[in-house]
MIPAPA-860094 format. One record per residue (C-alpha): residue in three letters; x, y, z. Coordinates in Angstrom, 3 decimals. Layout:
<nodes>
{node 'Ala' {X Y Z}}
...
</nodes>
This chain:
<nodes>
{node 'Unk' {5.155 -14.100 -14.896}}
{node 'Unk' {4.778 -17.725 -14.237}}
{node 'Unk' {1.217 -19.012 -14.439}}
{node 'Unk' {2.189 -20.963 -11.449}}
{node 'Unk' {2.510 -18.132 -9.222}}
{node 'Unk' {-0.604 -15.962 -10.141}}
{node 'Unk' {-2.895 -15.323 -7.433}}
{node 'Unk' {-6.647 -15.889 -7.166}}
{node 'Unk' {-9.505 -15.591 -4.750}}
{node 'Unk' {-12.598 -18.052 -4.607}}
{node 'Unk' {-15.090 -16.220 -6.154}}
{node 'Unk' {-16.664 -19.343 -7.268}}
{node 'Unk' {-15.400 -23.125 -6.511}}
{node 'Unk' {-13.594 -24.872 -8.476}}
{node 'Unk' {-12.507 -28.980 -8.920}}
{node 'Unk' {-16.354 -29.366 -10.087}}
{node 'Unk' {-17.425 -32.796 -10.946}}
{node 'Unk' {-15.826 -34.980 -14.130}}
{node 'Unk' {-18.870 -37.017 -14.478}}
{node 'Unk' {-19.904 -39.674 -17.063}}
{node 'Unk' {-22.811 -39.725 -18.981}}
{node 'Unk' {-23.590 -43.836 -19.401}}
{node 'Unk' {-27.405 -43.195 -20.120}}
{node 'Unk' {-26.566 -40.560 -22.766}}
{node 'Unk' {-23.819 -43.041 -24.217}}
{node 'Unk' {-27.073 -45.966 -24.521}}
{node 'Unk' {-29.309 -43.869 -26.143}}
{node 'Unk' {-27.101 -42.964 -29.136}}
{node 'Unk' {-26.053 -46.684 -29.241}}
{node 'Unk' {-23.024 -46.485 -27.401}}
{node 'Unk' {-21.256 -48.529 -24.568}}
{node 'Unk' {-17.557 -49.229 -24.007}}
{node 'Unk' {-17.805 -53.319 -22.630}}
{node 'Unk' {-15.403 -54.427 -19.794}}
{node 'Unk' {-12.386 -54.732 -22.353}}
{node 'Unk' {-12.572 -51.340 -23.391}}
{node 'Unk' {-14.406 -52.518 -26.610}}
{node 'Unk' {-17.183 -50.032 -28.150}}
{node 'Unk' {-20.216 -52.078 -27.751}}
{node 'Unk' {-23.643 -50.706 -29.613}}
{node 'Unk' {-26.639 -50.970 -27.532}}
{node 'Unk' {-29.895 -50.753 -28.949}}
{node 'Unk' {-30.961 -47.210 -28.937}}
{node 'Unk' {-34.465 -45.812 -27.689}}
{node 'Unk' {-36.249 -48.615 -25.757}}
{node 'Unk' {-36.679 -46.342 -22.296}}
{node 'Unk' {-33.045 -45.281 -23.057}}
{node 'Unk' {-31.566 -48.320 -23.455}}
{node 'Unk' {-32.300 -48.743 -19.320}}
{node 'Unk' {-30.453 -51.825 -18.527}}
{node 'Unk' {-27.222 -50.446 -20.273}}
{node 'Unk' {-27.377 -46.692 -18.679}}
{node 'Unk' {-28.701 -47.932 -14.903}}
{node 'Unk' {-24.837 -47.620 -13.432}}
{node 'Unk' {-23.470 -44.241 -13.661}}
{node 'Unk' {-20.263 -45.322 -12.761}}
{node 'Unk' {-20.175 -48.052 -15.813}}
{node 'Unk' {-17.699 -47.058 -18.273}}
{node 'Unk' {-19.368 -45.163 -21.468}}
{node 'Unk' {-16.371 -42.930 -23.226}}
{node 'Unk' {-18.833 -40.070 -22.750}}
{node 'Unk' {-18.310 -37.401 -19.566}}
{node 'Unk' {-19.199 -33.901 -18.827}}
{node 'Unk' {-17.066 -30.846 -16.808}}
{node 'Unk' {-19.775 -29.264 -14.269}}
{node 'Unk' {-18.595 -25.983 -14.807}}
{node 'Unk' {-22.085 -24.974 -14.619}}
{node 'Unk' {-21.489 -26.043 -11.059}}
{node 'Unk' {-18.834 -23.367 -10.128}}
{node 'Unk' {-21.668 -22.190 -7.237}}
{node 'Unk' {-21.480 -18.103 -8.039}}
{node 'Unk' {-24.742 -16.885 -8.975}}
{node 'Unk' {-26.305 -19.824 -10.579}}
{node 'Unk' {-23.044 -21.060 -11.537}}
{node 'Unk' {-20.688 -20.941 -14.982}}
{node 'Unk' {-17.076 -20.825 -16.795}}
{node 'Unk' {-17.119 -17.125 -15.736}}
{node 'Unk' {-16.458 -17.899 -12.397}}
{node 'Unk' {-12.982 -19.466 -12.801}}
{node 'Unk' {-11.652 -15.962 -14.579}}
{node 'Unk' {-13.076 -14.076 -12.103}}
{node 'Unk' {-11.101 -15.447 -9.319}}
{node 'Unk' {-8.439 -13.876 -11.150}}
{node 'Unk' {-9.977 -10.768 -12.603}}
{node 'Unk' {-11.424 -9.867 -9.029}}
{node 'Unk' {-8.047 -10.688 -7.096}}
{node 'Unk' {-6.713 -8.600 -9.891}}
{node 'Unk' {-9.028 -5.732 -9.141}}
{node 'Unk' {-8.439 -5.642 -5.655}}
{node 'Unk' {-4.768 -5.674 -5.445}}
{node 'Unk' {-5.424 -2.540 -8.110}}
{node 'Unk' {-7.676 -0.613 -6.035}}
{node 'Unk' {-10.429 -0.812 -7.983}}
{node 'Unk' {-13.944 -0.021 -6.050}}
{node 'Unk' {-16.155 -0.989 -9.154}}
{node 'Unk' {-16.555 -3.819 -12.154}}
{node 'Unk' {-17.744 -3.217 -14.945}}
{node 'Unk' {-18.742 -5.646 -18.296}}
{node 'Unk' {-20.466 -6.128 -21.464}}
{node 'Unk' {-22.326 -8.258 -23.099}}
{node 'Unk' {-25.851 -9.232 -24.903}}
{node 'Unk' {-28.984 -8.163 -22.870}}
{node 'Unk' {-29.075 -11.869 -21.443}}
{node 'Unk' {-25.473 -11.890 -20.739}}
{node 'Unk' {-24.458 -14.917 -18.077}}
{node 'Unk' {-20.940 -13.347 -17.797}}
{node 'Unk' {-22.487 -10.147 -16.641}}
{node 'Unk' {-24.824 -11.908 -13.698}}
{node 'Unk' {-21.650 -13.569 -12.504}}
{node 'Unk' {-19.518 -10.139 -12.588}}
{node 'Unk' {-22.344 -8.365 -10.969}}
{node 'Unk' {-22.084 -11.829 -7.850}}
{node 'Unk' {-18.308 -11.501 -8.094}}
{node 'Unk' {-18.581 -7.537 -7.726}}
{node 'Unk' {-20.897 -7.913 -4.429}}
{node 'Unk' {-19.045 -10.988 -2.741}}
{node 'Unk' {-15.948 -8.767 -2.362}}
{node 'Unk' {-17.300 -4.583 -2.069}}
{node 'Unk' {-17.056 -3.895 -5.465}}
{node 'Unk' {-20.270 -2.021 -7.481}}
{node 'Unk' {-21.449 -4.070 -10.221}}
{node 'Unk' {-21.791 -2.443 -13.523}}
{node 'Unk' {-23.230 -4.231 -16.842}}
{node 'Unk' {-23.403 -2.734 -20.155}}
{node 'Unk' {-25.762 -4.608 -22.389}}
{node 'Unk' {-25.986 -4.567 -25.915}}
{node 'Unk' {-29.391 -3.794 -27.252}}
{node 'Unk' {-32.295 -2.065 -26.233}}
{node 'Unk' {-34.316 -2.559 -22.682}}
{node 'Unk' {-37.027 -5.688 -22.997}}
{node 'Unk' {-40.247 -4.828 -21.830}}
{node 'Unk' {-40.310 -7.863 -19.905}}
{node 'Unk' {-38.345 -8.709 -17.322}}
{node 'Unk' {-36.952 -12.410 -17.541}}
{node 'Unk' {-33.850 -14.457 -17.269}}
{node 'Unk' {-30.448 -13.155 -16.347}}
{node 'Unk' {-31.973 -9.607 -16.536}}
{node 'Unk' {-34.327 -10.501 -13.312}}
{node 'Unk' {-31.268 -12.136 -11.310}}
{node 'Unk' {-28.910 -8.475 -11.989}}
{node 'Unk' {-31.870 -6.894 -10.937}}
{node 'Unk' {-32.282 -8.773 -7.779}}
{node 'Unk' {-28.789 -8.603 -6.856}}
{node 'Unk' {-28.710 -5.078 -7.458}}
{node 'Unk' {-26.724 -4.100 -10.720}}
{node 'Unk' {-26.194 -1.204 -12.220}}
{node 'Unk' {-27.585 -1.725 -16.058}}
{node 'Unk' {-27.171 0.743 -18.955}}
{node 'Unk' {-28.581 -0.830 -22.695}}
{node 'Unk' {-27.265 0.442 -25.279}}
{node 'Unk' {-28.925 0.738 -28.442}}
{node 'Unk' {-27.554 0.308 -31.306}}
{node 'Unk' {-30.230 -0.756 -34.082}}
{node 'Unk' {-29.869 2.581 -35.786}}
{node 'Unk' {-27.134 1.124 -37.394}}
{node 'Unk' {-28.897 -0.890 -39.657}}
{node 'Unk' {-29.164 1.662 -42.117}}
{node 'Unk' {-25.551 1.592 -42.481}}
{node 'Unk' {-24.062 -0.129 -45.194}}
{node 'Unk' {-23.498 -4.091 -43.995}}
{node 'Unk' {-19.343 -3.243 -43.986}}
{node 'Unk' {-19.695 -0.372 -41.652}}
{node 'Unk' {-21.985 -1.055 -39.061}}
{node 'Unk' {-19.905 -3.575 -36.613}}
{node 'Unk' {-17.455 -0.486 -36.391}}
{node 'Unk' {-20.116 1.889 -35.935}}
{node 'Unk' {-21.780 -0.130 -33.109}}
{node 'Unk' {-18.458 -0.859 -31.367}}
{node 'Unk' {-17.473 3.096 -31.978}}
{node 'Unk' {-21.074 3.967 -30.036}}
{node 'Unk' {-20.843 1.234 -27.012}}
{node 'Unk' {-17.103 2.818 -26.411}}
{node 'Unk' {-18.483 6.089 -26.375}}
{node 'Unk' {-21.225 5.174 -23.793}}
{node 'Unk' {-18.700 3.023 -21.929}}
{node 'Unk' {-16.470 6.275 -21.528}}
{node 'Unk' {-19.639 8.534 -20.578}}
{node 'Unk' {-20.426 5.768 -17.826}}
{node 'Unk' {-16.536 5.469 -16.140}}
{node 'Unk' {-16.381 9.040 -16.160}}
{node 'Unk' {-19.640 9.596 -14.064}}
{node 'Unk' {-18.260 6.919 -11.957}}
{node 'Unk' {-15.123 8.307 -11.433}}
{node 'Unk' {-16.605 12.180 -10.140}}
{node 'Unk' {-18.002 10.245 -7.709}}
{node 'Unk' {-15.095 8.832 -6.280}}
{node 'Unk' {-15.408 5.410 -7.972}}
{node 'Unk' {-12.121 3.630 -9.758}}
{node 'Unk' {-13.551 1.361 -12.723}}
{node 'Unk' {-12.336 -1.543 -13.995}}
{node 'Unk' {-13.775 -2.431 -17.206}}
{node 'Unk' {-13.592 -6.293 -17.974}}
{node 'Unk' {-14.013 -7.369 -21.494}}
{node 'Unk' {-16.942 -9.199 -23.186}}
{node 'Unk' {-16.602 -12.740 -21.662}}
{node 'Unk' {-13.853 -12.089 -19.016}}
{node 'Unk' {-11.227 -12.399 -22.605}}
{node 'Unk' {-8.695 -10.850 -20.490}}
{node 'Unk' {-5.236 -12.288 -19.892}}
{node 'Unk' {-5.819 -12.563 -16.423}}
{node 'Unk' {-9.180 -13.785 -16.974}}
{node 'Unk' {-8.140 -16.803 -19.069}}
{node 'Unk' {-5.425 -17.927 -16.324}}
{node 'Unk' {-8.824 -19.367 -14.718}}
{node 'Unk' {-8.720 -21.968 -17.891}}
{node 'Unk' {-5.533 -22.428 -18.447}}
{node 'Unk' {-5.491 -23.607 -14.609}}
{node 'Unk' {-8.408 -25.673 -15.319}}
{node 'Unk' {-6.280 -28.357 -16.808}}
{node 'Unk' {-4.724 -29.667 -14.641}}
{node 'Unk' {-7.549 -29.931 -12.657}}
{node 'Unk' {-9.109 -32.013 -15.071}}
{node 'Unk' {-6.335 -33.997 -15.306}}
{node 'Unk' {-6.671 -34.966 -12.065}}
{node 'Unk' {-9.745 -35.728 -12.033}}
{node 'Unk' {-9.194 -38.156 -14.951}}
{node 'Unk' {-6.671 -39.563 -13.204}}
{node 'Unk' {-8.038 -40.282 -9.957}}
{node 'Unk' {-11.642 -41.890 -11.667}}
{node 'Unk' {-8.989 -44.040 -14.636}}
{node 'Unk' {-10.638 -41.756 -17.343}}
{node 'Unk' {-9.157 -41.865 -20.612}}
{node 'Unk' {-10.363 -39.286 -22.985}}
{node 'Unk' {-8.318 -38.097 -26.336}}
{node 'Unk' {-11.361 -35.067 -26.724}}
{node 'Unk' {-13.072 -31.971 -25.153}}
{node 'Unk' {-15.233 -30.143 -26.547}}
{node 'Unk' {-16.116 -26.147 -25.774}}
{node 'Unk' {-17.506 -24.081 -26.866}}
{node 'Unk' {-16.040 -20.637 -29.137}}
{node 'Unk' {-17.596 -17.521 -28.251}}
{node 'Unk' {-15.776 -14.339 -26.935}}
{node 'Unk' {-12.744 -17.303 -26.982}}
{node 'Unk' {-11.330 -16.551 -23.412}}
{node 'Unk' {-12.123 -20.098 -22.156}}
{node 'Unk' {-11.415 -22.097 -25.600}}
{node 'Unk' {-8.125 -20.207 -25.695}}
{node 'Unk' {-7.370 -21.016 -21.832}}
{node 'Unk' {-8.040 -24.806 -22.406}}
{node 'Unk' {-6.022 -24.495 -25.624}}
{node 'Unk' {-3.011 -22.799 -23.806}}
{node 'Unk' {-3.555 -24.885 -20.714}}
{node 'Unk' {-3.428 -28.192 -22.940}}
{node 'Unk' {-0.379 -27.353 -24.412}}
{node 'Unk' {1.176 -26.137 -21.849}}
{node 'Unk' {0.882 -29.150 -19.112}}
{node 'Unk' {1.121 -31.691 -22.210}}
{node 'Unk' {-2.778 -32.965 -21.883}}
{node 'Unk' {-3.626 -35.938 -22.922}}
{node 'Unk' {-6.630 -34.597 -24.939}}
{node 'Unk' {-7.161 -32.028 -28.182}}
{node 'Unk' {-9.512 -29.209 -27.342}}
{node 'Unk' {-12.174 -28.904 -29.767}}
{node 'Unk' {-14.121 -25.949 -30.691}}
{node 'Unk' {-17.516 -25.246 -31.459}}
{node 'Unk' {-18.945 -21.844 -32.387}}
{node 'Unk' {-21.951 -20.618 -30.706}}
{node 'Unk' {-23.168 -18.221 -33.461}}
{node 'Unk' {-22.506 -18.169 -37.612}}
{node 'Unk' {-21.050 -15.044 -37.111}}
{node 'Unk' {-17.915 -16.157 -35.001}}
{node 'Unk' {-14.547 -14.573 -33.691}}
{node 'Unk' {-12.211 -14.741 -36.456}}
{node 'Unk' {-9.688 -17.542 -36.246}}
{node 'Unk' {-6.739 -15.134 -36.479}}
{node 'Unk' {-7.390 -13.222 -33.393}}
{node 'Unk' {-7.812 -15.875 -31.080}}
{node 'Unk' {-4.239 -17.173 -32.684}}
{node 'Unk' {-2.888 -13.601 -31.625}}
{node 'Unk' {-4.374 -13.850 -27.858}}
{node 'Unk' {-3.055 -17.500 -27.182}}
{node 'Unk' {0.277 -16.415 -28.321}}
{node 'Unk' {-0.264 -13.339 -25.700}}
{node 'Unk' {-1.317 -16.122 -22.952}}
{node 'Unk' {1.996 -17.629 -23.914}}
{node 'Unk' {4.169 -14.658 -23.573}}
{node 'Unk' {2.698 -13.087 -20.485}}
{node 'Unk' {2.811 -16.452 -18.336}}
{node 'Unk' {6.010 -17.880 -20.149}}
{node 'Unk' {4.533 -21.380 -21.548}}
{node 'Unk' {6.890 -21.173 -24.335}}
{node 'Unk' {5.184 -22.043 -27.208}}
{node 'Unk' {3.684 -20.943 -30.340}}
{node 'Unk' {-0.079 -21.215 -31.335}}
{node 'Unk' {-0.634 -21.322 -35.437}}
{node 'Unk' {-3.762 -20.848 -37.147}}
{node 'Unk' {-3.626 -24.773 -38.042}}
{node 'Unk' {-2.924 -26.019 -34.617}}
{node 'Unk' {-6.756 -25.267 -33.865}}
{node 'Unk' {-9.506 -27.528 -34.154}}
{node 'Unk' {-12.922 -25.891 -34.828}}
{node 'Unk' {-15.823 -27.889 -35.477}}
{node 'Unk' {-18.664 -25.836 -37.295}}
{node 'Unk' {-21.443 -28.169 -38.478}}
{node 'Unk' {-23.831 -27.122 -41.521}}
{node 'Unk' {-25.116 -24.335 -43.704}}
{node 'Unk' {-29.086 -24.534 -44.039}}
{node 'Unk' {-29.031 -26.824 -47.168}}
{node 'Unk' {-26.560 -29.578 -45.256}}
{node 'Unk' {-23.472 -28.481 -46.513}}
{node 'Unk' {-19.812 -26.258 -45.789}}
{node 'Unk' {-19.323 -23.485 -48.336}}
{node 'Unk' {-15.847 -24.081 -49.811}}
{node 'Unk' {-14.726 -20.078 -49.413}}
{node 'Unk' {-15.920 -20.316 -45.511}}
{node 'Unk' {-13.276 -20.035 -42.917}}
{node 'Unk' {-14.748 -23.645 -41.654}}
{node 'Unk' {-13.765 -25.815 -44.633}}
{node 'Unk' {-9.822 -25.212 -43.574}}
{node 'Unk' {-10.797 -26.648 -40.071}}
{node 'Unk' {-13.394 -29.004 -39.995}}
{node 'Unk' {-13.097 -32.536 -40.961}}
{node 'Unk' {-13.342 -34.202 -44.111}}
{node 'Unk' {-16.472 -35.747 -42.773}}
{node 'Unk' {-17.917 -32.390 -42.280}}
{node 'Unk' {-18.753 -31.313 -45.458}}
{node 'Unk' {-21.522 -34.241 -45.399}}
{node 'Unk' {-24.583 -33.123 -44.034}}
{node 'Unk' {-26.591 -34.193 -41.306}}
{node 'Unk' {-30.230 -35.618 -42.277}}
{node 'Unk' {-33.240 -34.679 -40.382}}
{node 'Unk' {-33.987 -37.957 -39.673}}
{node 'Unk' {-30.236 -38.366 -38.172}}
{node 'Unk' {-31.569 -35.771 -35.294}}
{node 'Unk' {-34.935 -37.755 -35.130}}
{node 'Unk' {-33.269 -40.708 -34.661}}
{node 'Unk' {-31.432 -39.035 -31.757}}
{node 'Unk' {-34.416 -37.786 -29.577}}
{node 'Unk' {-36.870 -40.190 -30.759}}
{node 'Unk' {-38.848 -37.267 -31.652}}
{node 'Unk' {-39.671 -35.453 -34.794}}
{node 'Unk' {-37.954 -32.359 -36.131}}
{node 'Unk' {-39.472 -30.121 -38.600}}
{node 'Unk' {-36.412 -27.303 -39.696}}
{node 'Unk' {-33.851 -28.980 -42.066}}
{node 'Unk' {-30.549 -28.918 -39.527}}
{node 'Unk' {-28.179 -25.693 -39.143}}
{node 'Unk' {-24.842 -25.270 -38.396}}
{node 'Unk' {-23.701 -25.850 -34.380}}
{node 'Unk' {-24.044 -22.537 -34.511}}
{node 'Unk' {-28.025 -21.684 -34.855}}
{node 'Unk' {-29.487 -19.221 -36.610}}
{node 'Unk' {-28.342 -16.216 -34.857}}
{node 'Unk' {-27.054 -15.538 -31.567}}
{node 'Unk' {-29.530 -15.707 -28.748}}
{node 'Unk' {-32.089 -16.848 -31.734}}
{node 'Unk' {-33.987 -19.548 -30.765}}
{node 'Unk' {-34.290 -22.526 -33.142}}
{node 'Unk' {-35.781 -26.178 -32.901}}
{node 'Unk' {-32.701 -28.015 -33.235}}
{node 'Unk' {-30.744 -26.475 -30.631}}
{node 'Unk' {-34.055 -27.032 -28.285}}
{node 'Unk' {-33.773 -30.405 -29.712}}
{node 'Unk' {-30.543 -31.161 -28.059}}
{node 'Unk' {-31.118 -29.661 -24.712}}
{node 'Unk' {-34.652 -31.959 -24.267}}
{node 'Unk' {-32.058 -34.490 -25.261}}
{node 'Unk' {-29.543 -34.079 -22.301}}
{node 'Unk' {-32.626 -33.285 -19.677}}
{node 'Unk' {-33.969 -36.715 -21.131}}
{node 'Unk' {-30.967 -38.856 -20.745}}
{node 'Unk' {-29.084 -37.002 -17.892}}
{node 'Unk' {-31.351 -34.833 -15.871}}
{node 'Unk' {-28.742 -32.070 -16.908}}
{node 'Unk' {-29.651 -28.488 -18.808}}
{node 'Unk' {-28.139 -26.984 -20.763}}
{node 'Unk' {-28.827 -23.271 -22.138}}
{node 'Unk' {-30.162 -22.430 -25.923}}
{node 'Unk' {-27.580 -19.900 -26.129}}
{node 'Unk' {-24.367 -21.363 -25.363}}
{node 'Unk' {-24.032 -24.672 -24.514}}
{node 'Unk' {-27.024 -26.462 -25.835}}
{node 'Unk' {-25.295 -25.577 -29.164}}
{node 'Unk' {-21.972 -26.946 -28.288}}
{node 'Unk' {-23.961 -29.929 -26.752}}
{node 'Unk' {-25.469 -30.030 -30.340}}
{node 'Unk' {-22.038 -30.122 -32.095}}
{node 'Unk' {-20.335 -32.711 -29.272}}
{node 'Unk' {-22.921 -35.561 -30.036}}
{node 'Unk' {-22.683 -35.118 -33.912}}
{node 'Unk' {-18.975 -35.164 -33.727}}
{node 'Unk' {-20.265 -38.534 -32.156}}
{node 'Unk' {-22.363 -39.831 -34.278}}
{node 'Unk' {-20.264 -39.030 -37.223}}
{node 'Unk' {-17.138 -40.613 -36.006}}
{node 'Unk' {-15.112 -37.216 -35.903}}
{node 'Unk' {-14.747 -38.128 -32.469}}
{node 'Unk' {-15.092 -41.902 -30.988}}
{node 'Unk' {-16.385 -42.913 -27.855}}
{node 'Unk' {-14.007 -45.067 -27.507}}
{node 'Unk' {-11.043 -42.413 -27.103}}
{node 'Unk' {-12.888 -40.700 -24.525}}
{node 'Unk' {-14.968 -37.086 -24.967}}
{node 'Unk' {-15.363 -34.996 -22.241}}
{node 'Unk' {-18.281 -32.068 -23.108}}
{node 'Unk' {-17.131 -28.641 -21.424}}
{node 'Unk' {-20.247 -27.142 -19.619}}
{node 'Unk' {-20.047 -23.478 -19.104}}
{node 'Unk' {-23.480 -23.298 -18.109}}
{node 'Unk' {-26.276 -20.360 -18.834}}
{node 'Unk' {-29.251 -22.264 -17.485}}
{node 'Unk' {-31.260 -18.930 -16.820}}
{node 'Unk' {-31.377 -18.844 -20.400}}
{node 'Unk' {-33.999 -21.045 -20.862}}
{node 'Unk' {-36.371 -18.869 -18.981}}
{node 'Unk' {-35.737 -15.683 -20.821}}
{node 'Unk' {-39.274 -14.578 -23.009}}
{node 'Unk' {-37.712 -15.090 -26.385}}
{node 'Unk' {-37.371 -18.530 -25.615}}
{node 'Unk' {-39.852 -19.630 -23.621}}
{node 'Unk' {-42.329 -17.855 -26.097}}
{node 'Unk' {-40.553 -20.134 -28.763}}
{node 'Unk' {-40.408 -23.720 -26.751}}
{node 'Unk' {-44.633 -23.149 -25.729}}
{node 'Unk' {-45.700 -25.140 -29.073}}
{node 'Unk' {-42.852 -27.844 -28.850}}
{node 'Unk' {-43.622 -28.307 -24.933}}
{node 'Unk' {-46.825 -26.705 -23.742}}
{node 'Unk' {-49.504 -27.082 -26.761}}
{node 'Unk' {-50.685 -31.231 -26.876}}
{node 'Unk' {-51.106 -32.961 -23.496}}
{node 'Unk' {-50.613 -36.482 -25.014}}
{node 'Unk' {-47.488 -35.421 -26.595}}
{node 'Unk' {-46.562 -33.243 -23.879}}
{node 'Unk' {-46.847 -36.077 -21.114}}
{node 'Unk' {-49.234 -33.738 -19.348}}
{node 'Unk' {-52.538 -34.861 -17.558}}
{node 'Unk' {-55.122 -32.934 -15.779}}
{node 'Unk' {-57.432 -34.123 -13.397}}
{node 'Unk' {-60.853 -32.027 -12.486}}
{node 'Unk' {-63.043 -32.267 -9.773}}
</nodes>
């Protein structure tokens, strides 16, 4: 089938903005003068104000709304399930069903795709029921959901080899349970991956290229980079596919969103099924993908991890703390981690760091989950000269903004935000 002719229905919009990000570009000391020239403006001094007062001024710097896609809140999901729900209902399925983490953003935007077109929203979520309610949780709730958790921290006593399989062996088991109790009640289930990392699902990304070359057409935007982020893979490996495909004028860079990442060889195997199924005609090797990983607690790459054989010789250096004060004019107290945090869904300082420094610059958030760690791995690509602002960088944002009110890490950001009203910026008046 030809990628061309697959059929979609507007679950959520698409063409979101292509915007650049000139006051972002000041305050890490870049600017890109009238000849096209990287010029360094002072950074800090109110954000470099005179530099970053014309968004339309040319900076090399520029963000993909996807966050904007309108569906719930917005995100990337939105652009699979176009697909996934056309799919569905050509199918004759009456429900959706999906998996993820208990904060899942893909799940609140199957659960809006489900309702916008008569389907019942099902979410499976991995890991036991909070006792507050917060976050993405609240907006499934409010729109109605159908949520089973599944618990799976008995596996911990497991030896460390066994207990992925013996977690994935339970969830399938309580997956099955679920469909069939649908089904005696006269419901047909379709059960959507983790992510939307379907085939169908990832048309939405591959289809988003064009789009954005469009879009860089139209505004005379020349970028050579754009960064994503890697999680369940489905949108990386649509970009990737889509990039190749229609012959893109930029390389689509990676960043994981947890240590503990997809391995490189399956997301090899599911571009080259992209490839086949929609008849691209190419071939995807394990070295024609660009992952960018970042640091190990003490600054540095291990040379047995699966990132030294894709980062950049400039990433075994590590990042100083006083490289990520200088960046928020703030101080931070962890020694840096890897793009990647500490854990998934763990908060940490200098992901947090990152976000306050896109609110700051751009009025834009971004989530401590997902892309406040990509966001995190796009401006030290920056500031390390893996990527130049010069050639252009375009940051992919997916968006998750409900994450930021979940408890875990709201609870985490009170001290850094909420705890000194001098440093905070916060004044109270009595009577």
């Amino acid at each position: 089938m030809k990628i061309e002719s697959l059929g979609s229905v507007p679950a959520g919009y698409i063409n979101t903005p292509l915007e650049p990000m000139p006051r972002l570009a000041a305050a890490l000391g870049f600017g890109i003068d009238a000849g096209g020239a990287t010029a360094v403006c002072e950074p800090n001094a109110a954000i470099c104000r005179e530099n970053a007062a014309d968004a339309a001024s040319p900076c090399g710097l520029y963000i993909k709304r996807d966050d904007m896609t309108g569906l719930a809140l917005g995100g990337n999901k939105a652009r699979k399930l176009n697909y996934i729900v056309k799919y569905a209902l050509e199918n004759g399925y009456t429900a959706l069903m999906t998996f993820g983490g208990v904060q899942t953003n893909h799940g609140r935007l199957t659960a809006a795709a489900a309702i916008r077109y008569g389907l019942k929203p099902i979410l499976v979520l991995k890991g036991e029921k909070p006792d507050y309610l917060s976050g993405n949780l609240l907006l499934d709730r409010l729109m109605g959901a159908d949520l089973y958790f599944v618990d799976t921290s008995s596996s911990g006593a497991l030896p460390a080899a066994e207990q992925a399989a013996a977690k994935q062996r339970y969830v399938d088991e309580c997956a099955a349970r679920i469909i069939a109790e649908y089904e005696a009640r006269g419901e047909k289930v379709l059960s959507v991956p983790v992510g939307g990392q379907t085939v169908i699902g990832s048309a939405g990304y591959i289809q988003a290229v064009p789009e954005i070359m469009a879009q860089m057409k139209e505004q005379g935007i020349h970028a050579k980079h754009l960064v994503v982020g890697y999680g369940s893979t489905g949108t990386f490996a649509g970009l990737w596919a889509g990039a190749k495909y229609y012959h893109a004028p930029f390389e689509v860079i990676g960043i994981p969103i947890e240590p503990d990442y997809r391995p490189v060889e399956e997301t090899v195997d599911f571009i080259n099924e992209l490839s086949a199924y929609f008849e691209l005609g190419f071939t995807c090797r394990k070295e024609d993908l660009h992952l960018e990983f970042g640091f190990d607690p003490a600054g540095n790459i291990p040379t047995d991890s699966p990132a030294a054989g894709y980062s950049s010789d400039q990433n075994v250096t590590g990042l100083s703390a006083s490289d990520v004060t200088a960046v928020i004019g703030g101080t931070v107290g962890p020694t840096p981690i890897g793009y990647g945090g500490v854990g998934y869904n763990e908060p940490d300082a200098v992901t947090e760091s990152y976000i306050e420094l896109l609110a700051h610059t751009e009025a834009i958030f971004v989530d401590p989950c997902y892309t406040g760690k990509v966001f995190h791995g796009y401006v030290d690509l920056l500031k390390r000269g893996v990527i130049r602002a010069e050639d252009g960088a375009i940051f992919m944002h997916t968006g998750g903004a409900p994450g930021l009110w979940t408890k875990e890490h709201l609870d985490h950001m009170q001290k850094e935000y909420w705890s000194d009203e001098k440093t905070d910026h916060v004044h109270t008046f009595t009577l």
